[in-house]
C-alpha positions, 0 to 999 in steps of 0.5 A, spaced: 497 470 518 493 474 522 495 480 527 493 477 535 488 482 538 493 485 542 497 487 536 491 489 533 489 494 539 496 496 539 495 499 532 488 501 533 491 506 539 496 509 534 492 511 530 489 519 531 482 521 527 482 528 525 475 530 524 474 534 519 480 534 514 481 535 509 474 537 509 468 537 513 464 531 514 471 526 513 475 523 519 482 522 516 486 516 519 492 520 521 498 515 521 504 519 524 502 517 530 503 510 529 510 511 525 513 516 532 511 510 536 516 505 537 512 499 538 506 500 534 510 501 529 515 495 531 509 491 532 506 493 524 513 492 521 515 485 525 507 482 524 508 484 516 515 482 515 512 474 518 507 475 514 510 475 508 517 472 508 514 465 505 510 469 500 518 468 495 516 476 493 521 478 488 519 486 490 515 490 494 511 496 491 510 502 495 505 507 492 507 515 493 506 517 499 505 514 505 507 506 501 513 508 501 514 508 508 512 502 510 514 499 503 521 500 503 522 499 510 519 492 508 523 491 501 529 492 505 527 486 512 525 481 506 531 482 502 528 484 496 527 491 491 522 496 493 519 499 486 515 507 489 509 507 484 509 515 483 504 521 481 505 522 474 511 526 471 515 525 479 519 519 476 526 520 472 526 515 467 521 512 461 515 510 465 508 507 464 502 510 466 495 509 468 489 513 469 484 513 475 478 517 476 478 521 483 471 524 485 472 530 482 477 528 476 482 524 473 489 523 476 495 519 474 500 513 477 507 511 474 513 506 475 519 506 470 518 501 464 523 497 466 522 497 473 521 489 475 525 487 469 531 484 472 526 478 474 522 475 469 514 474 472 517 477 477 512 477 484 511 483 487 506 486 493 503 492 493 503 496 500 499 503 502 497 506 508 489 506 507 484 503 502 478 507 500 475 507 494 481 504 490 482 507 485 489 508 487 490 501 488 487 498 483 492 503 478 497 500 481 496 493 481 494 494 473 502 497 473 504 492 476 501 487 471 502 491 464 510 491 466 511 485 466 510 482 474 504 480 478 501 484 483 500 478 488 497 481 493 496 488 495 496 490 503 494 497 507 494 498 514 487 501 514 481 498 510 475 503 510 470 496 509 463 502 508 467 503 501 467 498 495 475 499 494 478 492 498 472 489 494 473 491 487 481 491 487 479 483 489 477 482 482 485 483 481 489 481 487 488 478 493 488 483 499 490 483 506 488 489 511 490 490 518 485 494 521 478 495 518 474 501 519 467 499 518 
């Protein structure tokens, strides 16, 4: 199920470019507007819950920060775990890890060990706001996987199609994005 035009202009209007951050050249997709609008944030959660309620997941996997958001609220209107996928040395228990390059160096994501345990081959949806370049997601998912579930699709609210991210984290899993930036 894809958003209507009208859901999707409503998103797309909800959403404030910043020029210029976090440094010059860049247009930051600011999505605080969106979550202080009632209704475009009603639209995303109601078009996301219909979206996926078919799709038998077990848990919802939201990476830190801003996956959070939409990732819990989501866990929770499916009935399902919601498991945050963390920045290295944030989570309290046994994690595992995986490293991903960033323009600039090497960060690192985490989840605990036994994150998705209690279901074996369990079917989880990984959830963030932006798809740039990918290498958090594809992070993620590699997680997901390495912790015994499957990584059965992973959706953002903004894809930035001009990047390779959406594209190389399709050799891994399916991939929904709501609204484009070309």
């Amino acid at each position: 199920m894809n958003l209507s035009n009208t859901e999707r202009k409503i998103l797309e209007n909800s959403i404030r470019d910043i020029k210029d951050f976090p440094k010059p050249g860049i247009i930051f997709k600011d999505i605080t507007t969106l979550l202080n609008d009632a209704e475009a944030y009603g639209v995303l959660m109601n078009h996301l819950y219909t979206r996926y309620k078919e799709y038998n997941l077990d848990y919802v996997a939201g990476i830190d920060a801003r996956g959070f958001i939409f990732g819990a609220a989501l866990a929770q209107m499916l009935g399902v775990g919601f498991v945050p996928v963390r920045k290295k040395g944030k989570l309290p228990y046994t994690t595992i890890g995986e490293k991903y390059s960033l323009e600039y160096g090497i960060d690192e994501v985490e989840v605990h060990i036994d994150a998705f345990s209690k279901i074996p081959d369990a079917k989880v949806l990984l959830i963030d706001d932006l798809i740039a370049t990918g290498g958090t997601a594809n992070a993620a998912a590699n997680l997901i996987n390495q912790a015994g579930a499957k990584c059965v699709e992973s959706c953002f609210i903004i894809g930035l199609t001009f990047l390779d991210g959406i594209k190389n984290l399709k050799e891994k899993t399916d991939v929904y994005t709501l609204v484009e930036v070309n």
